[in-house]
Kinemage of the C-alpha trace (Angstrom):
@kinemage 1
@onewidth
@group {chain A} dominant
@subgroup {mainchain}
@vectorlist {calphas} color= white
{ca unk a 1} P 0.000 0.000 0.000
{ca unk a 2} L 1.396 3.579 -0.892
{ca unk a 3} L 2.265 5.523 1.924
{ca unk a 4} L 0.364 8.657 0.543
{ca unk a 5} L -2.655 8.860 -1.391
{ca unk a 6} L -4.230 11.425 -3.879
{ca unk a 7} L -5.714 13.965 -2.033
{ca unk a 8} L -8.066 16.960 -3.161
{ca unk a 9} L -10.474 19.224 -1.724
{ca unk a 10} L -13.544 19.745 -4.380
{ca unk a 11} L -16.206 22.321 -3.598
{ca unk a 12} L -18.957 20.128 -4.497
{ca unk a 13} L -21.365 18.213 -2.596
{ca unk a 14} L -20.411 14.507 -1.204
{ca unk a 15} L -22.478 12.771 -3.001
{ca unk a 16} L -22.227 14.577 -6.723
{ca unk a 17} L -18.435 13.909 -6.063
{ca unk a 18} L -19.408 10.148 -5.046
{ca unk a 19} L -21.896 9.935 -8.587
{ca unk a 20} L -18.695 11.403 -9.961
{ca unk a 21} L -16.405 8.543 -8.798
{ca unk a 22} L -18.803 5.815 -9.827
{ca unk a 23} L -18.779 7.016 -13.418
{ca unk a 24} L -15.270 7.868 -13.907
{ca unk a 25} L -14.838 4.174 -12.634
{ca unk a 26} L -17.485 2.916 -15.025
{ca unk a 27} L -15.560 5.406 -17.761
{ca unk a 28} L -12.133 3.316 -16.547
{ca unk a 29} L -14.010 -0.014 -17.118
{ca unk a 30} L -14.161 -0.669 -13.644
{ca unk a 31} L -18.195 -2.511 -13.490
{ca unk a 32} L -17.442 -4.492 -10.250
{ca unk a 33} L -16.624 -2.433 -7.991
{ca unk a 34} L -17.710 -2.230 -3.799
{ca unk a 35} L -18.410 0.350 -1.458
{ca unk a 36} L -17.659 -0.432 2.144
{ca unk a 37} L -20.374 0.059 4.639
{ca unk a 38} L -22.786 2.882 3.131
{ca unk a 39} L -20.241 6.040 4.068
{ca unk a 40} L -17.100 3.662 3.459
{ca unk a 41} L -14.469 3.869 0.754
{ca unk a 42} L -14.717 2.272 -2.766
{ca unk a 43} L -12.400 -0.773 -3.556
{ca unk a 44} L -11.853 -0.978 -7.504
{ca unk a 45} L -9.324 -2.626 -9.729
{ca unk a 46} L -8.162 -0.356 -12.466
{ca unk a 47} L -6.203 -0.546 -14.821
{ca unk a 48} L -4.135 2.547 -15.056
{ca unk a 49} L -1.372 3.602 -17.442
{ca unk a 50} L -1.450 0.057 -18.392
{ca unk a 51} L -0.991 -0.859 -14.834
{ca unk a 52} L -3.777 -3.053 -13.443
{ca unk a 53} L -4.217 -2.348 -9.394
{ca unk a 54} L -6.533 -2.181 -6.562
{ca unk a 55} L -7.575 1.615 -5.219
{ca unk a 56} L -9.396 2.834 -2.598
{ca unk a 57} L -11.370 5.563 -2.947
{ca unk a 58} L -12.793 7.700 0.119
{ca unk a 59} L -15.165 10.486 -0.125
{ca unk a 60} L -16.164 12.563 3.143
{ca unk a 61} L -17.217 15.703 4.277
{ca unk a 62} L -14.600 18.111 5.367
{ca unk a 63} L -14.636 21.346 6.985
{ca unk a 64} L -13.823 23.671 3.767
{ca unk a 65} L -15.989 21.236 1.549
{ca unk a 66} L -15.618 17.596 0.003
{ca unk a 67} L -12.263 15.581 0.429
{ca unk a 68} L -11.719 13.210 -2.400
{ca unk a 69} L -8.644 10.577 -1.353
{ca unk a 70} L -7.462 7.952 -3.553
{ca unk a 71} L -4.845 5.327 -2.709
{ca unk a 72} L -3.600 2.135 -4.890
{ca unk a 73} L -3.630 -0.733 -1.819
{ca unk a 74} L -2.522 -3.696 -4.219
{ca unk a 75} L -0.122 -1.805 -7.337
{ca unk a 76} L 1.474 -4.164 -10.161
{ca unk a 77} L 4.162 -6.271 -8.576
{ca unk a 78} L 7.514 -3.608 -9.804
{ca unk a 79} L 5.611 -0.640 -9.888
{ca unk a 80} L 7.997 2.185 -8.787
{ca unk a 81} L 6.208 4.866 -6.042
{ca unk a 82} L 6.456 7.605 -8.755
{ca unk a 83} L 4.149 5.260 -10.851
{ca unk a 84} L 1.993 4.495 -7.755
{ca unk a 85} L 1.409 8.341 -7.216
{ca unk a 86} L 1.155 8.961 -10.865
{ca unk a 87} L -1.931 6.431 -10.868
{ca unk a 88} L -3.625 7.801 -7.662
{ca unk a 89} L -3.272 11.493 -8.832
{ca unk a 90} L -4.804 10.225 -12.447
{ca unk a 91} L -7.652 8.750 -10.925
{ca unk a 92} L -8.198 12.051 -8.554
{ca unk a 93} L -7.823 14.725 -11.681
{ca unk a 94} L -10.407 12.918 -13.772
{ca unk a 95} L -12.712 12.701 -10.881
{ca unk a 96} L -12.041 16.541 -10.551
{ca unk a 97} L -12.056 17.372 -14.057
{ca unk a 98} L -15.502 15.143 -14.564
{ca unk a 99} L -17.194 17.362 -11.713
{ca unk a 100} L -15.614 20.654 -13.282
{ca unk a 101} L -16.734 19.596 -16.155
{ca unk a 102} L -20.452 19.212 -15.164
{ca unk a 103} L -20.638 22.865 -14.232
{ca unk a 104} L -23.148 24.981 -16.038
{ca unk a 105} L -21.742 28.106 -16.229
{ca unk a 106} L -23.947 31.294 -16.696
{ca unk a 107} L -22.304 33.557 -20.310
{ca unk a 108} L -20.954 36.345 -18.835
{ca unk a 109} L -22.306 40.480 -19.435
{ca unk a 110} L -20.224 42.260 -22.460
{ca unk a 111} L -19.837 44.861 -19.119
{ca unk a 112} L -17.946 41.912 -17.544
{ca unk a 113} L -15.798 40.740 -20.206
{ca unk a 114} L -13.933 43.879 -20.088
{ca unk a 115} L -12.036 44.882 -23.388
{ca unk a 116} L -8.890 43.237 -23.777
């Protein structure tokens, strides 16, 4: 297991950010994967830069919004810690760029474009 995990802090609710992991798994081909206990962390086997592993993947509450944390407990046998942390933080980005993604932003005023 990797001594660190992915970690970000997403302004978005829990559970949009938990919809959010469950289709960037699906995305990843990940079908089978578990939740632990109904507020625990999901166990999936990805495959990842080639790399097939297992990764948990906790979302909770935190006190400045949602904390996303993803850690590879069972990596390819050889994989080097900069490829461990490569695959966490690729998992975390697309489950942050999914989210930003799904923003609807409003067009802004030609008063607040500003001329450039």
């Amino acid at each position: 297991m990797s001594e660190q995990s992915a970690y970000r802090l997403l302004p978005y609710a829990r559970h949009l950010v938990k919809l959010a992991v469950c289709d960037v798994l699906e995305q990843e081909g990940c079908l089978d994967f578990v939740r632990e206990g109904p507020e625990g962390a999901v166990q999936a086997r990805v495959t990842v830069y080639g790399n097939p592993g297992r990764f948990s993947i906790a979302v909770r509450d935190g006190p400045a919004g949602t904390e996303l944390s993803v850690a590879i407990t069972e990596p390819r046998p050889g994989l080097s810690p900069e490829g461990q942390r490569r695959a966490e933080n690729y998992l975390a980005d697309r489950v942050e760029q999914l989210m930003e993604n799904e923003l609807r932003l409003e067009p802004l005023e030609p008063a607040e474009r500003g001329t450039a």
